[in-house]
C-alpha positions in Angstrom: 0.4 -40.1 -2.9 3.3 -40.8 -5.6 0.5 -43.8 -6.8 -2.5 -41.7 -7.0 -0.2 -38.9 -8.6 1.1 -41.5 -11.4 -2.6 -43.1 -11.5 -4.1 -39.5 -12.6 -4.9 -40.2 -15.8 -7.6 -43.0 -15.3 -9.7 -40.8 -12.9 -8.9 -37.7 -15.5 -10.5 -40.6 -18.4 -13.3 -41.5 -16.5 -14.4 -37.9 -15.8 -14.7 -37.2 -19.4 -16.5 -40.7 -20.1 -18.8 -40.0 -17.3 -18.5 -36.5 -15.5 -21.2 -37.0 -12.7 -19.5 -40.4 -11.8 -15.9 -39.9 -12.5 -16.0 -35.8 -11.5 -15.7 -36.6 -8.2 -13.3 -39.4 -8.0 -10.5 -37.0 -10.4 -11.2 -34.3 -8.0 -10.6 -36.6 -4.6 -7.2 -37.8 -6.4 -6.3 -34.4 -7.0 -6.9 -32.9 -3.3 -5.0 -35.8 -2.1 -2.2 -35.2 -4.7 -2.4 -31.3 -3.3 -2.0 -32.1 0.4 -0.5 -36.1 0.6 -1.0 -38.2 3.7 2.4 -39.1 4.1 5.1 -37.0 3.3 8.8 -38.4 3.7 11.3 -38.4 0.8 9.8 -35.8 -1.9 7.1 -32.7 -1.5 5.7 -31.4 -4.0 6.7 -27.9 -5.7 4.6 -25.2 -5.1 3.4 -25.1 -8.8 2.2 -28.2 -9.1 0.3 -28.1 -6.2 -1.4 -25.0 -7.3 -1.8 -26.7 -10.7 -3.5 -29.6 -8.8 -6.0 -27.6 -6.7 -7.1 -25.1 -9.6 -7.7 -28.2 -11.4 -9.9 -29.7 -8.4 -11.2 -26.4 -8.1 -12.5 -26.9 -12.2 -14.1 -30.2 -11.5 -15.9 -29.7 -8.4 -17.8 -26.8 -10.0 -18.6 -28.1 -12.7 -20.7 -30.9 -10.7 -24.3 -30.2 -9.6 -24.7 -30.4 -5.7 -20.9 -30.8 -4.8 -21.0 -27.2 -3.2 -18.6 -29.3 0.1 -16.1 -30.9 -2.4 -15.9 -27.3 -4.1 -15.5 -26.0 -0.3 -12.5 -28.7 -0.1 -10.7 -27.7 -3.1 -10.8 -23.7 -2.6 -9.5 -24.6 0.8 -6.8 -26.2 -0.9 -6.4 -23.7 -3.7 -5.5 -21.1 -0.8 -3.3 -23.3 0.7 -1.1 -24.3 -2.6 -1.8 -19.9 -3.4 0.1 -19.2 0.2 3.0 -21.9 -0.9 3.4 -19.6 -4.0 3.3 -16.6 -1.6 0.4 -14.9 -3.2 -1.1 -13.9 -0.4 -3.9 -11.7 -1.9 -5.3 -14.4 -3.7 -4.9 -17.0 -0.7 -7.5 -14.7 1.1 -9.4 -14.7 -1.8 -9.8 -18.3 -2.4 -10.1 -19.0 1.8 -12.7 -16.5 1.8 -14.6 -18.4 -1.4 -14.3 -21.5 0.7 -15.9 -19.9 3.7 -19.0 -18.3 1.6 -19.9 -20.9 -0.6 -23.6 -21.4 -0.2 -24.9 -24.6 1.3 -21.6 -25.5 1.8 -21.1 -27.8 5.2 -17.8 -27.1 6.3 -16.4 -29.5 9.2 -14.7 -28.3 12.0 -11.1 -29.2 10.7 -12.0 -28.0 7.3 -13.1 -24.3 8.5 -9.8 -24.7 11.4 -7.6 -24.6 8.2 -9.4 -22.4 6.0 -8.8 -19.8 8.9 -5.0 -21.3 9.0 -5.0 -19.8 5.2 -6.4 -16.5 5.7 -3.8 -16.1 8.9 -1.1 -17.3 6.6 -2.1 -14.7 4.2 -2.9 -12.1 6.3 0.5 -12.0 7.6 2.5 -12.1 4.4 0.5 -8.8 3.2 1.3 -7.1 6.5 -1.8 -7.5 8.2 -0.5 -8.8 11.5 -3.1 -7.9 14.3 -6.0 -9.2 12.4 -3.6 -12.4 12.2 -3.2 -13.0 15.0 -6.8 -13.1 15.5 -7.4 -15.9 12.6 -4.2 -17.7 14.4 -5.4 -17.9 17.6 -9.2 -19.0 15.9 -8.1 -21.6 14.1 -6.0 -22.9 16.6 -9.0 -22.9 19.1 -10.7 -25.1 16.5 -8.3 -27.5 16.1 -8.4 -27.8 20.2 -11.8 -28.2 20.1 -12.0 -31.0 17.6 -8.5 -33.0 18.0 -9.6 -36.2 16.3 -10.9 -35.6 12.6 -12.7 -38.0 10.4 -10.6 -39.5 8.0 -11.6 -37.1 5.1 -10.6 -34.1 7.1 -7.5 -35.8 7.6 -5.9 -33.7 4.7 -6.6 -30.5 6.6 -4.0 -29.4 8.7 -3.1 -30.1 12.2 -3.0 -28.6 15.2 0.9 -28.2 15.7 1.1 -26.9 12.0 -1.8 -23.8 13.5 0.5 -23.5 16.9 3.3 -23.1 14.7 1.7 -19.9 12.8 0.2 -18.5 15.7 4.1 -18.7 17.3 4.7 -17.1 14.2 2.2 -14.4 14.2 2.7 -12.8 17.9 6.4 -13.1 17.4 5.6 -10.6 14.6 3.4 -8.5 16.8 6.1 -8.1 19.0 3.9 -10.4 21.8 7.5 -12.2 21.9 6.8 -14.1 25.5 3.5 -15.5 24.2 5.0 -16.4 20.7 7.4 -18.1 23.4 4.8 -20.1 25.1 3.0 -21.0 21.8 6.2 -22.3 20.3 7.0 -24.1 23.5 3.3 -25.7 23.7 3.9 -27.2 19.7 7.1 -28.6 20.9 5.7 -30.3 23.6 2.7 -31.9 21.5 5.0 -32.8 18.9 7.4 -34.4 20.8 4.0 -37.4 21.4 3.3 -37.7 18.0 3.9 -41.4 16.6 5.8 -41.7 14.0 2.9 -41.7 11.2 1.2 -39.0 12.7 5.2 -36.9 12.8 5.7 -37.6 9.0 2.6 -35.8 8.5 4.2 -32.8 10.1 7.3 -33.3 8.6 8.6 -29.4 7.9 6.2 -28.4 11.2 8.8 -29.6 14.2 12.2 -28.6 12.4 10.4 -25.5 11.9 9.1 -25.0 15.3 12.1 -25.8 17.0 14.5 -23.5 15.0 12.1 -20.6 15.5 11.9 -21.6 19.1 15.2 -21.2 19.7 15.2 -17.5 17.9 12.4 -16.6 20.2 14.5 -17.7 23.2 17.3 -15.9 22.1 15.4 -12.6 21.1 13.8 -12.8 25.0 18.0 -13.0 26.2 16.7 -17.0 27.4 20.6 -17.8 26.4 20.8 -20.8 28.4 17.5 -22.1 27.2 17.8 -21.6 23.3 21.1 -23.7 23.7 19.3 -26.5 25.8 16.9 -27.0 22.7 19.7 -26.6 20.2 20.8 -29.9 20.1 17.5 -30.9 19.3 16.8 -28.4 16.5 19.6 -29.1 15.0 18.8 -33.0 14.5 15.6 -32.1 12.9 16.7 -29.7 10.6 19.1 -32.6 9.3 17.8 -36.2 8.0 15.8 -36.8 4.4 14.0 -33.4 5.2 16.4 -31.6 4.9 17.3 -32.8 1.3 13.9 -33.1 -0.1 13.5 -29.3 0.4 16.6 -27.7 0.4 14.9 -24.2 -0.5 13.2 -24.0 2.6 15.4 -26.2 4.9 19.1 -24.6 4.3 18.4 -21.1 5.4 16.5 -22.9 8.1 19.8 -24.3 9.4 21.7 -21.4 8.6 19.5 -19.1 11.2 19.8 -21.5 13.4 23.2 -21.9 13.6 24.0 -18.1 13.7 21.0 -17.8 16.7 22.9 -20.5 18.3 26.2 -19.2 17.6 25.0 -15.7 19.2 24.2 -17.3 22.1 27.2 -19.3 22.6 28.7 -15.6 22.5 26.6 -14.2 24.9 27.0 -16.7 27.4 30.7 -16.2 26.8 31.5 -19.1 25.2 33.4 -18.0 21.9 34.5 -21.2 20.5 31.5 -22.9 20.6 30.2 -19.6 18.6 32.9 -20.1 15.9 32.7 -23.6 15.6 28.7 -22.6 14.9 29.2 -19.5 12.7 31.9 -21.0 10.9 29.2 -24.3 10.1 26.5 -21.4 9.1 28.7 -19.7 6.7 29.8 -23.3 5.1 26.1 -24.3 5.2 25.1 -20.9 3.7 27.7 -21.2 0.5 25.7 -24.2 -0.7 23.0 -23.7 -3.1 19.9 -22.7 -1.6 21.8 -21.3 1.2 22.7 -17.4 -0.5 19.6 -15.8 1.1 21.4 -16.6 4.5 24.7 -15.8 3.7 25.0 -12.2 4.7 23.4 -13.2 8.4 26.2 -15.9 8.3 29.0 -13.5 8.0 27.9 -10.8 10.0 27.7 -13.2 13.0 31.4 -14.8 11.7 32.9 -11.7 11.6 31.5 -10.9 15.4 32.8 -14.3 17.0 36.3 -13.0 15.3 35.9 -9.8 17.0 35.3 -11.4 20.1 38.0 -13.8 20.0 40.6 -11.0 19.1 41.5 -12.2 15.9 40.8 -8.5 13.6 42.6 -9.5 10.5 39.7 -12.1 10.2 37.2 -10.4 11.0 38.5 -7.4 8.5 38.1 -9.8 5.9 35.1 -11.4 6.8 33.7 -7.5 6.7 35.3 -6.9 3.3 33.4 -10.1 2.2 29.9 -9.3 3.7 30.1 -5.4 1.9 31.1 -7.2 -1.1 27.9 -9.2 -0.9 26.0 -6.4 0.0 27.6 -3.9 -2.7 28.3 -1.4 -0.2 
């Protein structure tokens, strides 16, 4: 992707020279620069994503008879609108991919449109009707596991399991967001290596929120048997490349973990955990997750006795919280 991202302006030069032949190679480069192959050591920002696919979204429509390349890139455009958390618009531009007319959308393609609109239902609050869309698109993705190569760029099957997890957990359907969670784990501990870096944030993701799930269903024992595991994914060139999304990540794992360790009456395993959350949580990126971080601190120290602490671990999280 960083070549075809760097190599941008020849396609951009030869869509001006000659729009009906160099149209659609800029906008293939640009969907490609939108949702990379492989993604290992650097992600793009939100922005320039959206930039990207509003950009695709240009091109394609001003080309006669590319109604299924314009399809692509609206599909896109909701995805890189959902990254910015604009959810109204992410509906907006899934639903422009869905009614575009003559428009042949492929199985995957219409799988991750519906991925969108759950994604964006569930950000504005619209949670039963998401869970609908989840559970659609992930029966899509089942029903057509191996995509062409062009629908390749389309999501994946443990990136839908991972939202419909997602979805029911916020319906309150916590043993079937459970389940879900438990299936993605399963399929993505058989990935191959290529196939895995294409789901890079999907597993560290899954598992973390795996474990919360385990822990909010009192599955103590459980949500510390996959800890070990969470915890490696959530560390490694990941972790780094996105720190926005990857450090509070940790954090709420550690402090889930850290609550378990408590309630399976295991309070120095929980401080060794807390205390890493709060340390983890002081870095940048990490603020968001601070006030989780010291509320479970300050617990451990009440459970191991020790009240000055834990006074002044309190002092600190009303400080924080201006109270």
């Amino acid at each position: 992707m960083g070549l075809v991202r760097i190599l941008l302006p020849v396609p951009r030069a030869a869509a001006r020279l000659s729009p009906e032949k160099g149209g659609p190679l800029l906008g293939a480069a640009l969907l490609h620069c939108v949702m990379p192959s492989w993604v290992l050591l650097w992600i793009p920002s939100a922005a320039r994503r959206l930039a990207w696919a509003e950009e695709a979204v240009a091109v394609y429509g001003s080309l006669p008879g590319r109604t299924d390349g314009l399809s692509r890139a609206q599909a896109l455009r909701a995805y890189a609108l959902l990254l910015d958390h604009r959810a109204e618009e992410a509906f907006a531009a899934a639903d422009a991919a869905l009614a575009l007319p003559d428009a042949r959308l492929s199985p995957p393609l219409t799988a991750f449109v519906i991925h969108q609109r759950a994604g964006a239902l569930v950000e504005a609050g619209r949670v039963e009707e998401a869970v609908e869309a989840a559970r659609e698109s992930v029966e899509l993705y089942r029903a057509h596991p191996a995509p062409g190569r062009r629908e390749r760029l389309f999501g994946t099957l443990p990136g839908a399991l991972r939202l419909y997890g997602l979805v029911l957990a916020a319906a309150g359907r916590r043993q079937e967001s459970v389940a879900v969670y438990e299936e993605c784990a399963a399929l993505l501990a058989t990935l191959s290596f290529r196939q895995s870096v294409r789901v890079g944030l999907v597993r560290p993701r899954v598992l973390a929120e795996l474990v919360g799930g385990l822990r909010a269903s009192g599955r103590y024992e459980d949500a510390l048997g996959v800890g070990p595991e969470a915890r490696e994914a959530a560390r490694g060139a990941i972790s780094w490349s996105v720190p926005a999304i990857m450090l509070p990540l940790r954090v709420r794992l550690l402090v889930d973990l850290a609550r378990c360790h408590s309630a399976v009456g295991d309070p120095a395993e929980a401080h060794a955990c807390a205390v890493e959350a709060v340390a983890e949580a002081r870095k940048p990126h990490g603020a968001s997750a601070l006030p989780a971080a010291l509320d479970c601190l300050a617990d451990v120290f009440a459970q191991l006795g020790q009240t000055e602490k834990e006074s002044n671990t309190r002092r600190e999280l009303a400080a924080l919280r201006g109270t």
